[in-house]
PQR file with spaces between the fields and no chain letter, atoms N, CA, C, O and H, PARSE charges and radii, in Angstrom:
ATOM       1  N    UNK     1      -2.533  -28.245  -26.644 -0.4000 1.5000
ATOM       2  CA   UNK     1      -2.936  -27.183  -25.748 -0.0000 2.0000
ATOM       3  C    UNK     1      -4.290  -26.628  -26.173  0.5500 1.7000
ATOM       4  O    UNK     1      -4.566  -26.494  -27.365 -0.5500 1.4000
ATOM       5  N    UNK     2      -5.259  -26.257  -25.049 -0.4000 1.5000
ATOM       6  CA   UNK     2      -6.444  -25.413  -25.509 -0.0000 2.0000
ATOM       7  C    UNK     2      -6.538  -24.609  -26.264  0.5500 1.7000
ATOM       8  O    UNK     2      -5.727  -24.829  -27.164 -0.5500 1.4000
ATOM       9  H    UNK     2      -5.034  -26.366  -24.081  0.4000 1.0000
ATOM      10  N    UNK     3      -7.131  -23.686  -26.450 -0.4000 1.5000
ATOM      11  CA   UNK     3      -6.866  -22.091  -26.848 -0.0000 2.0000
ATOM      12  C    UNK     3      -7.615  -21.761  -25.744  0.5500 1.7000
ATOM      13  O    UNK     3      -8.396  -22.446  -25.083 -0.5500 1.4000
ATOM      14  H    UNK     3      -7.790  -23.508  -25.719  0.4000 1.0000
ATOM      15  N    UNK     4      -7.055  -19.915  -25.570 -0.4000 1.5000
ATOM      16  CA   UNK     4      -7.365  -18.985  -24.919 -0.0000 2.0000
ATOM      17  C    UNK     4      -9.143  -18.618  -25.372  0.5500 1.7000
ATOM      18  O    UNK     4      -9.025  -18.828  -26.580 -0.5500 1.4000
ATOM      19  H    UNK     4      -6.421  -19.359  -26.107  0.4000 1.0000
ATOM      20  N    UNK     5     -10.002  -18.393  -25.269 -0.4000 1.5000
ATOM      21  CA   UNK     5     -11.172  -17.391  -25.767 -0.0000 2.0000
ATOM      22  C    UNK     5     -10.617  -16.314  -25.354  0.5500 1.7000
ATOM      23  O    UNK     5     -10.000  -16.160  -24.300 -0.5500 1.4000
ATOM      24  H    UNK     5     -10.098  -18.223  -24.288  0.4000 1.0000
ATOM      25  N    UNK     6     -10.836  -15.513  -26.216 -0.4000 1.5000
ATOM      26  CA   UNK     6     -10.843  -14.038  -26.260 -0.0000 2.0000
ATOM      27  C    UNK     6     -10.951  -13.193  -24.616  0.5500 1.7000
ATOM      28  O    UNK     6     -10.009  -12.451  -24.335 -0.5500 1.4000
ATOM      29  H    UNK     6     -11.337  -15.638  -27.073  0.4000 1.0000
ATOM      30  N    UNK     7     -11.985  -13.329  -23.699 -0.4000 1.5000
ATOM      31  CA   UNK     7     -12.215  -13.147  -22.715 -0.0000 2.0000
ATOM      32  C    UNK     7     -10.947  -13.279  -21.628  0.5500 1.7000
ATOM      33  O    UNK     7     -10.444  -12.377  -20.958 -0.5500 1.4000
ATOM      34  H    UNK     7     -12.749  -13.932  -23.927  0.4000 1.0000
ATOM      35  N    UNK     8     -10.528  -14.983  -21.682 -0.4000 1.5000
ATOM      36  CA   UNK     8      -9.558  -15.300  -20.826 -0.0000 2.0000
ATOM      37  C    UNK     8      -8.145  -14.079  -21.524  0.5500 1.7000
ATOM      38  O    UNK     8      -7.512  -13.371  -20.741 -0.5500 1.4000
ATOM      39  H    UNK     8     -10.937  -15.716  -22.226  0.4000 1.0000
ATOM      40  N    UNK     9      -7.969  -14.065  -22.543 -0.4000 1.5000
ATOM      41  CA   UNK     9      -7.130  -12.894  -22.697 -0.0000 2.0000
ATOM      42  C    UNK     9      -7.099  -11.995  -22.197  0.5500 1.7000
ATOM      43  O    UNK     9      -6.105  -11.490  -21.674 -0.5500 1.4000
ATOM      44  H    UNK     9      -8.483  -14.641  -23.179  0.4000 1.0000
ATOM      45  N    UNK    10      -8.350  -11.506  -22.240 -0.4000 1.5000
ATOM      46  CA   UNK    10      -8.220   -9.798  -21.627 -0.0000 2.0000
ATOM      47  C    UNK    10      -8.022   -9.752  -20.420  0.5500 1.7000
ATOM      48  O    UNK    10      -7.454   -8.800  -19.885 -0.5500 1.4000
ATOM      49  H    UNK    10      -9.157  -11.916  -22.664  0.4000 1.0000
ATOM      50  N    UNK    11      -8.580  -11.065  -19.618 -0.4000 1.5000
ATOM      51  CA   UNK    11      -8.223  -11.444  -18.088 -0.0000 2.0000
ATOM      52  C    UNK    11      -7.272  -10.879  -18.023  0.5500 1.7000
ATOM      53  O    UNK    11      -7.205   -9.690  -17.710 -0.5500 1.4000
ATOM      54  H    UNK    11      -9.041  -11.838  -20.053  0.4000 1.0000
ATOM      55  N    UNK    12      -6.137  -11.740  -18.356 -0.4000 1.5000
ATOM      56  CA   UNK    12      -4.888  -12.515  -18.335 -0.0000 2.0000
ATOM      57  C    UNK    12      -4.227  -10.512  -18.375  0.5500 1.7000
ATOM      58  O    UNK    12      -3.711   -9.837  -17.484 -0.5500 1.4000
ATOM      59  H    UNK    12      -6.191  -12.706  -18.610  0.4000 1.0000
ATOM      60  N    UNK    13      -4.602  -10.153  -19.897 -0.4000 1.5000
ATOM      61  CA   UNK    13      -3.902   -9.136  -19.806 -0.0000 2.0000
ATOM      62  C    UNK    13      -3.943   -7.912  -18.725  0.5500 1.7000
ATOM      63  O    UNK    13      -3.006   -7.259  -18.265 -0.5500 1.4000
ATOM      64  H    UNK    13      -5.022  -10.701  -20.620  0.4000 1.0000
ATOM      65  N    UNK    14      -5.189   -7.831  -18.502 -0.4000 1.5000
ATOM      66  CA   UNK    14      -5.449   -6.957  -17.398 -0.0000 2.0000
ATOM      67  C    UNK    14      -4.770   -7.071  -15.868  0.5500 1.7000
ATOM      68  O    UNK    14      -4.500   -6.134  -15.116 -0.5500 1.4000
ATOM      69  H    UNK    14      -5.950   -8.361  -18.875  0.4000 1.0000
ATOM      70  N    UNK    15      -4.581   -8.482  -15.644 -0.4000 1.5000
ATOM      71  CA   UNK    15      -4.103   -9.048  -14.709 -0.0000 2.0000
ATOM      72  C    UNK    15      -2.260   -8.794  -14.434  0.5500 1.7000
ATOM      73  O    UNK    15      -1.606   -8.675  -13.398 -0.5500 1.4000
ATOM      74  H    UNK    15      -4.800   -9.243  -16.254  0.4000 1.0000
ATOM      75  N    UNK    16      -1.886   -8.789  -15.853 -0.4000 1.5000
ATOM      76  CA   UNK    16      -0.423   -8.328  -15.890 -0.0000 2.0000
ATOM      77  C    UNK    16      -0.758   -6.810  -15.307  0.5500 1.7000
ATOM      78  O    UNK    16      -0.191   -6.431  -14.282 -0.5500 1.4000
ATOM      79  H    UNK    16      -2.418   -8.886  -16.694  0.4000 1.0000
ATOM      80  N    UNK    17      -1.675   -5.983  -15.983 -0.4000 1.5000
ATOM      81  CA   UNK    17      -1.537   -4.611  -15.765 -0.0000 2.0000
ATOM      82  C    UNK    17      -1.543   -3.689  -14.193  0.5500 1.7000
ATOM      83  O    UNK    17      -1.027   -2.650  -13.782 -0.5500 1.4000
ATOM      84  H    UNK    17      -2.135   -6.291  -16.816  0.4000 1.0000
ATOM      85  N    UNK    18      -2.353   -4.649  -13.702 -0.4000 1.5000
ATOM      86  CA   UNK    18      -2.206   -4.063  -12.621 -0.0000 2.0000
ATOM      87  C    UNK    18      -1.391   -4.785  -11.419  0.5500 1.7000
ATOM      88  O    UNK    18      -1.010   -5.955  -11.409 -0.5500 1.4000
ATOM      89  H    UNK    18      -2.772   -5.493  -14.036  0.4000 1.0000
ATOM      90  N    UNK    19      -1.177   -3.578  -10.173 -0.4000 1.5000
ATOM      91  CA   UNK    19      -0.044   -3.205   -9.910 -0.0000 2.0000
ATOM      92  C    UNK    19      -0.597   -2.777   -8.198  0.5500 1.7000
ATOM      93  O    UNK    19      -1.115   -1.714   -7.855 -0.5500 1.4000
ATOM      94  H    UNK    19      -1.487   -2.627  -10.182  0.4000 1.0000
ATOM      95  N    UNK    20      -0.313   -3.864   -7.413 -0.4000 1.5000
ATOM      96  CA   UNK    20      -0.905   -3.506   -6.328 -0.0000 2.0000
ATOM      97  C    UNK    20       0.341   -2.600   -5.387  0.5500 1.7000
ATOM      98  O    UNK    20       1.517   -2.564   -5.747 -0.5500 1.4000
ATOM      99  H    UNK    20       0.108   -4.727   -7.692  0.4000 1.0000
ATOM     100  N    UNK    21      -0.271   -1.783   -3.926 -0.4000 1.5000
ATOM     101  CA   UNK    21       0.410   -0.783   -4.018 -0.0000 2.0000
ATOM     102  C    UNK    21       1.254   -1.777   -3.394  0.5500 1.7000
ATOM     103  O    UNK    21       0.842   -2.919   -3.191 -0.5500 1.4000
ATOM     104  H    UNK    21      -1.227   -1.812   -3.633  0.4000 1.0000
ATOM     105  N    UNK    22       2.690   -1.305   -3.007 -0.4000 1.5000
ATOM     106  CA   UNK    22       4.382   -1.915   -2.087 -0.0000 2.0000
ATOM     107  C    UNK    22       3.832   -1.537   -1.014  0.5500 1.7000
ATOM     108  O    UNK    22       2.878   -0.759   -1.034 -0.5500 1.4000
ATOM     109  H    UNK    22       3.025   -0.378   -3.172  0.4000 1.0000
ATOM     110  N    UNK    23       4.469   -2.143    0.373 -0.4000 1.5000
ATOM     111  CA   UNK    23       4.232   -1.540    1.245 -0.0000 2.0000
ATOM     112  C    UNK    23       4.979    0.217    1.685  0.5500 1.7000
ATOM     113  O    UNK    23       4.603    1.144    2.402 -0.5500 1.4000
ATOM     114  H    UNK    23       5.244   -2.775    0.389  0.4000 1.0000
ATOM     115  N    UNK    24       6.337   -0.066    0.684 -0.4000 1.5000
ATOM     116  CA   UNK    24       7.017    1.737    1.017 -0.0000 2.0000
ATOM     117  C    UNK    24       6.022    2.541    0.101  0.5500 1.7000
ATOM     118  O    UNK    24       6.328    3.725    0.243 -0.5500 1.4000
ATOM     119  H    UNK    24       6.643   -0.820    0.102  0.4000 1.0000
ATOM     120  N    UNK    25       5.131    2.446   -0.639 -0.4000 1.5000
ATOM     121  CA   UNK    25       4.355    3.225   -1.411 -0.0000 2.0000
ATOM     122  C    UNK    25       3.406    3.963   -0.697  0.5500 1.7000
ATOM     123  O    UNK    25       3.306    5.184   -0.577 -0.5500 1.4000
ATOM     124  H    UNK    25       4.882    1.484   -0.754  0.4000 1.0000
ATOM     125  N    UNK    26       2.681    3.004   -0.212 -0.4000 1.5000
ATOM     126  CA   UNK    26       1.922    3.350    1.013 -0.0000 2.0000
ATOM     127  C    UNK    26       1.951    4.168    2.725  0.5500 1.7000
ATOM     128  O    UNK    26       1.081    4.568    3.498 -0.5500 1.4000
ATOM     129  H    UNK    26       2.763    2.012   -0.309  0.4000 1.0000
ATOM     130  N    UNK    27       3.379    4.120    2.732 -0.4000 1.5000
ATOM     131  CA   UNK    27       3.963    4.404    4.083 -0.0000 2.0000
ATOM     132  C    UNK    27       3.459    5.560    4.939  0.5500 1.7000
ATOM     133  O    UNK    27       3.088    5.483    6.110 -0.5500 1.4000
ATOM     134  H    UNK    27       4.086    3.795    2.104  0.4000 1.0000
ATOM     135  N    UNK    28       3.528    7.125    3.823 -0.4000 1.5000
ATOM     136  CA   UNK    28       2.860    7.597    4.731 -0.0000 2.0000
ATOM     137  C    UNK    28       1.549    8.327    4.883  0.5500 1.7000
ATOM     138  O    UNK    28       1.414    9.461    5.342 -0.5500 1.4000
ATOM     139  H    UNK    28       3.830    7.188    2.871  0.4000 1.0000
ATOM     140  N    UNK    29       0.521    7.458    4.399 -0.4000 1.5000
ATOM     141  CA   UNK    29      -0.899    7.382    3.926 -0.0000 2.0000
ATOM     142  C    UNK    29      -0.908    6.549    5.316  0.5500 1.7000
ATOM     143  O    UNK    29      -1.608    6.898    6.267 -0.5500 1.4000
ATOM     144  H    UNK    29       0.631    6.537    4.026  0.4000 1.0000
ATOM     145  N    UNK    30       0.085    5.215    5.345 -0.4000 1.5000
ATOM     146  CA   UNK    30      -0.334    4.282    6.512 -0.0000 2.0000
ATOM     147  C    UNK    30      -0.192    4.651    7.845  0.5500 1.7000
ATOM     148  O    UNK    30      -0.950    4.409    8.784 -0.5500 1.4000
ATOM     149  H    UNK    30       0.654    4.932    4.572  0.4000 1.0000
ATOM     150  N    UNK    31       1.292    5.514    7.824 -0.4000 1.5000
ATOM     151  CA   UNK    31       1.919    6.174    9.087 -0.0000 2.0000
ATOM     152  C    UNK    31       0.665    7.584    9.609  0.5500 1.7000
ATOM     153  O    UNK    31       0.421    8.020   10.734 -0.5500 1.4000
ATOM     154  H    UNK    31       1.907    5.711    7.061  0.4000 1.0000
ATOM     155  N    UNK    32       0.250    7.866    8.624 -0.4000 1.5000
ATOM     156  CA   UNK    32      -1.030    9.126    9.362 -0.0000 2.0000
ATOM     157  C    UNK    32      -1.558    8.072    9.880  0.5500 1.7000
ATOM     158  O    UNK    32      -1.179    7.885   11.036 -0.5500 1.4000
ATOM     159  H    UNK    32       0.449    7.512    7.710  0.4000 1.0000
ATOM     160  N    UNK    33      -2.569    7.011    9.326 -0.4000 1.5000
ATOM     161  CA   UNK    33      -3.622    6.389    9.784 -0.0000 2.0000
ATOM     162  C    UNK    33      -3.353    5.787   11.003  0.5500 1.7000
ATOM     163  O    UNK    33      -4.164    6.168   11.847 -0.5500 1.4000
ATOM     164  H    UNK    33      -2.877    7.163    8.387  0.4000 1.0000
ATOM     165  N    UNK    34      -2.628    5.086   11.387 -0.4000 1.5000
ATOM     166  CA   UNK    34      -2.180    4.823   12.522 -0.0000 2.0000
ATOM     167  C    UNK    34      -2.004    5.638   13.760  0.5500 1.7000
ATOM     168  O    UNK    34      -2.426    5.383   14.888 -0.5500 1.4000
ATOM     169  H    UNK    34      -1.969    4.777   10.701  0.4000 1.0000
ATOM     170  N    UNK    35      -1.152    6.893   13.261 -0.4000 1.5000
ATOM     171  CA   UNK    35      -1.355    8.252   14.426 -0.0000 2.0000
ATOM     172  C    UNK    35      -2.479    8.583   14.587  0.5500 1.7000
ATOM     173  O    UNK    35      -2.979    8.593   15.711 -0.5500 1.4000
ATOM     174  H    UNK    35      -0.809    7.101   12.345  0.4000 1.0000
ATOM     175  N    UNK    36      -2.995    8.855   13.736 -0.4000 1.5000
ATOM     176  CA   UNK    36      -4.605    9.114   13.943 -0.0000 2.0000
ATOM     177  C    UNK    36      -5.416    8.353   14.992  0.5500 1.7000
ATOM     178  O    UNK    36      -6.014    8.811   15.965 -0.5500 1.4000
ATOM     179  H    UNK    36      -2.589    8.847   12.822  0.4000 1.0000
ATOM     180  N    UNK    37      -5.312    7.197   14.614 -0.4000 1.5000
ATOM     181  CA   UNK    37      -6.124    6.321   15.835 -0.0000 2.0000
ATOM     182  C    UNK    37      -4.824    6.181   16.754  0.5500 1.7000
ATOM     183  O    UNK    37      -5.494    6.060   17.779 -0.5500 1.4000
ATOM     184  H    UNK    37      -4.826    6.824   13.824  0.4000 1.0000
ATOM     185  N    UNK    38      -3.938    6.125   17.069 -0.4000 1.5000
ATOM     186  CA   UNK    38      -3.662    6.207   18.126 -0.0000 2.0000
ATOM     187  C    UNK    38      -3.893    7.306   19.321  0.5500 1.7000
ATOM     188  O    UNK    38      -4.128    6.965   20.481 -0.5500 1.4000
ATOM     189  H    UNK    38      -3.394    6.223   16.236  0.4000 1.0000
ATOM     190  N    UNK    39      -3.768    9.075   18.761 -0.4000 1.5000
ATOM     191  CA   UNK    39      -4.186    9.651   19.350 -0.0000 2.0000
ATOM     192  C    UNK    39      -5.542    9.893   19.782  0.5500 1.7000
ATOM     193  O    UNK    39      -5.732   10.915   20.441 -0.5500 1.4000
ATOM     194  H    UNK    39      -3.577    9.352   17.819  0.4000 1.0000
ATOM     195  N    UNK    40      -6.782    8.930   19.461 -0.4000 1.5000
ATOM     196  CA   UNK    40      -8.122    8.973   19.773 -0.0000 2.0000
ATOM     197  C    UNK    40      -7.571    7.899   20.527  0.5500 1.7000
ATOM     198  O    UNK    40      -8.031    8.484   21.508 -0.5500 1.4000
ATOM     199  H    UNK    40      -6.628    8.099   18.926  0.4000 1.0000
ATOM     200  N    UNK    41      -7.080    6.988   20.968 -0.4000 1.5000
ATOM     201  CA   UNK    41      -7.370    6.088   22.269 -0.0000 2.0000
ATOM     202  C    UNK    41      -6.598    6.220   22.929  0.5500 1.7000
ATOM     203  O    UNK    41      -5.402    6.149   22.646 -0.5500 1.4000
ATOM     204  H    UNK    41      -6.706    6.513   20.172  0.4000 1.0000
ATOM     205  N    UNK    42      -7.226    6.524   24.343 -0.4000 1.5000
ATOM     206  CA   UNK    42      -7.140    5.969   25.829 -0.0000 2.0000
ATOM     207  C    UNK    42      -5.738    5.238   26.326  0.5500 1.7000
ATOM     208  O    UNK    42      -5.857    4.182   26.948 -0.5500 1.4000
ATOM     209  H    UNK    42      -8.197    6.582   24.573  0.4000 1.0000
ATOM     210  N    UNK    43      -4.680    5.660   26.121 -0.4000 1.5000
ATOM     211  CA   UNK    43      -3.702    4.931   26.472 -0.0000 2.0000
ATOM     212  C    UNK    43      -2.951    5.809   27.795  0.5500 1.7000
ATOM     213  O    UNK    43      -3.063    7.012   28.032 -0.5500 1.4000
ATOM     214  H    UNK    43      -4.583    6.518   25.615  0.4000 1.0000
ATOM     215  N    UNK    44      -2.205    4.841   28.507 -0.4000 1.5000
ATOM     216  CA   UNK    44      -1.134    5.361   29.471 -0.0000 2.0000
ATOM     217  C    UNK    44       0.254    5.603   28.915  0.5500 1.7000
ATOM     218  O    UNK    44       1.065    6.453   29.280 -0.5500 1.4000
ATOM     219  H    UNK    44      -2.113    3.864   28.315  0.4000 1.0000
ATOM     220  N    UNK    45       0.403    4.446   27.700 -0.4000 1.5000
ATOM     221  CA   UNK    45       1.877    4.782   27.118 -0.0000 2.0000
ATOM     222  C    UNK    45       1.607    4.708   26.072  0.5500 1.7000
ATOM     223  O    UNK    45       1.192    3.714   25.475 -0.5500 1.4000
ATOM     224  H    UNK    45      -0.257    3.755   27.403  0.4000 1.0000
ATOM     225  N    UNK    46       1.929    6.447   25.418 -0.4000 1.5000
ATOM     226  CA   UNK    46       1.955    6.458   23.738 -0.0000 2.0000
ATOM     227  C    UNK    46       3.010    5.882   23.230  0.5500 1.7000
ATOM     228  O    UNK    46       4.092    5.791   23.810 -0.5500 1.4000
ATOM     229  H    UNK    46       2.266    7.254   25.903  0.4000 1.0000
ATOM     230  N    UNK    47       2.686    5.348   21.818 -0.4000 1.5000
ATOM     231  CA   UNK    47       3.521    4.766   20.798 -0.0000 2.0000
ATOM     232  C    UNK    47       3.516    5.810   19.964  0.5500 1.7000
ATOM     233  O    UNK    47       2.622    6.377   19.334 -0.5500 1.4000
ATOM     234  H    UNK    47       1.807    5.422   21.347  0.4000 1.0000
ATOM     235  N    UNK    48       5.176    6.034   20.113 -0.4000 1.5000
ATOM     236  CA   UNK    48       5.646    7.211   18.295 -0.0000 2.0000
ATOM     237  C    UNK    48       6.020    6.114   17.596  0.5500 1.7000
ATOM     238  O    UNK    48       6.560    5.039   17.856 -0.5500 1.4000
ATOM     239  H    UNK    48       5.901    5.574   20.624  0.4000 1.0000
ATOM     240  N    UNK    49       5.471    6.823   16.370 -0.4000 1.5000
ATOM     241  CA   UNK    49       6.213    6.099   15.070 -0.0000 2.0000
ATOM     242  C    UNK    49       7.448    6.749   14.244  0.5500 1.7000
ATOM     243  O    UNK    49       7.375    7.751   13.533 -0.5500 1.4000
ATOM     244  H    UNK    49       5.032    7.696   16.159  0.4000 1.0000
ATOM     245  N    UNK    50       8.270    6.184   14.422 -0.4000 1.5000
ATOM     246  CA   UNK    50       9.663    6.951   13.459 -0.0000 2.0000
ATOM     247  C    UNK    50       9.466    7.317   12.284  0.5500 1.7000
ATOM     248  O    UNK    50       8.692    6.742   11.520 -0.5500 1.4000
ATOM     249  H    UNK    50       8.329    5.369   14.999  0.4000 1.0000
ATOM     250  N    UNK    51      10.297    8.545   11.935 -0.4000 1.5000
ATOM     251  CA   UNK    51      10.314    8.754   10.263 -0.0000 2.0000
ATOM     252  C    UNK    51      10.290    8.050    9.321  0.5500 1.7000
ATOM     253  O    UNK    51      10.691    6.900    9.497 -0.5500 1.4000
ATOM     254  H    UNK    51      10.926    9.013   12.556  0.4000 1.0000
ATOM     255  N    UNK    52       9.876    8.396    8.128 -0.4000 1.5000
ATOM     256  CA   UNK    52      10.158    7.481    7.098 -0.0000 2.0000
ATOM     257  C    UNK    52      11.621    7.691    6.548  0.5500 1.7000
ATOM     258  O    UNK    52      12.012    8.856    6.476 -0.5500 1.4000
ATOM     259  H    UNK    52       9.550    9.331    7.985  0.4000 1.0000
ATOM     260  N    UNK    53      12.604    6.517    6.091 -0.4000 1.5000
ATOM     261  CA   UNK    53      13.978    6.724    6.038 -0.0000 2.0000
ATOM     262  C    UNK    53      13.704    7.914    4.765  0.5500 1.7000
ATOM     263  O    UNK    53      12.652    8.249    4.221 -0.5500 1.4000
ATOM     264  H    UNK    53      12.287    5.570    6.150  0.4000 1.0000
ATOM     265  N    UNK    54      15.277    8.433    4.535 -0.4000 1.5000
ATOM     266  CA   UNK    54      15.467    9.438    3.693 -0.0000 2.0000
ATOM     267  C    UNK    54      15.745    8.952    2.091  0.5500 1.7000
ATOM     268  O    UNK    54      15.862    9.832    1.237 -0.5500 1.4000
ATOM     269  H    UNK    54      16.132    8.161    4.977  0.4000 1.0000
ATOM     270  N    UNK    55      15.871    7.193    1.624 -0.4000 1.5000
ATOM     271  CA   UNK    55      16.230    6.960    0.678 -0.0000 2.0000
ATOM     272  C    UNK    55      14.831    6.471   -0.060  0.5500 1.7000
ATOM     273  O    UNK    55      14.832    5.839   -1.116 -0.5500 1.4000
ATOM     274  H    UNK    55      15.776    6.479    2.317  0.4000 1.0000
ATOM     275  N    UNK    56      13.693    6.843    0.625 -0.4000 1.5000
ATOM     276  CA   UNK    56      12.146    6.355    0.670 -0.0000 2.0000
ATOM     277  C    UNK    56      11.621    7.732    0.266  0.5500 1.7000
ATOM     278  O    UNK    56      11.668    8.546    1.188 -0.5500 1.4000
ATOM     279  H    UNK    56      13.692    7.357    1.483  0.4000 1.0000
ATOM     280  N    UNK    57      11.101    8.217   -0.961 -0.4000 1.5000
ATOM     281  CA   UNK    57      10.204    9.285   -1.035 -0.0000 2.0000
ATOM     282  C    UNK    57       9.226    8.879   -2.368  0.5500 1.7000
ATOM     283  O    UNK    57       9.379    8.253   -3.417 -0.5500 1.4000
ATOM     284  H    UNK    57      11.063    7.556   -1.710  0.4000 1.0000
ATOM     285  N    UNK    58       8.172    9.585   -1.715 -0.4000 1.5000
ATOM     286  CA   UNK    58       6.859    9.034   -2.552 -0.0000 2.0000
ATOM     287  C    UNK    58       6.297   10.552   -3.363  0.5500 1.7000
ATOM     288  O    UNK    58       5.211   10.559   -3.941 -0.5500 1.4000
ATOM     289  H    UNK    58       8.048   10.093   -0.863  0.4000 1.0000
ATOM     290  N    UNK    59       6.933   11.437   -3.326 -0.4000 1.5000
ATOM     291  CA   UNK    59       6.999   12.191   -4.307 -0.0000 2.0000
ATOM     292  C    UNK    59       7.376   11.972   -5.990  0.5500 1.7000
ATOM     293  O    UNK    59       8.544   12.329   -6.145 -0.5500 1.4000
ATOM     294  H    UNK    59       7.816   11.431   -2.857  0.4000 1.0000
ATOM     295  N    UNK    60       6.975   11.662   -6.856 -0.4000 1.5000
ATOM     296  CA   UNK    60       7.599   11.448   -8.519 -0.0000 2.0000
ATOM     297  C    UNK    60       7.589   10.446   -8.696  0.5500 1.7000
ATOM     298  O    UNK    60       7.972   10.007   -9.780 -0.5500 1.4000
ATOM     299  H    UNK    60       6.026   11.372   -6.730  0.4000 1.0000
């Protein structure tokens, strides 16, 4: 086997470290953004978006 250089390590480790967001993490950062532009356009039939369930909180 090769060895690592030093560099490819820190890659490697950094790469474990991070932590991209879930989509329930995001939910209602995503759920504004969406209302948002929906209520700036021009439509005949609005789309609501439902709550976020109750076993989903992005508080803690």
């Amino acid at each position: 086997m090769e060895t690592q250089t030093r560099w490819m390590s820190k890659m490697i480790a950094e790469a474990e470290k991070a932590a991209p967001a879930m989509p329930w993490e995001r939910g209602l950062r995503r759920q504004a953004m969406i209302s948002r532009r929906l209520e700036r356009e021009e439509r005949h039939v609005k789309v609501t978006l439902p709550a976020m369930p109750a076993g989903i909180s992005l508080a803690g």
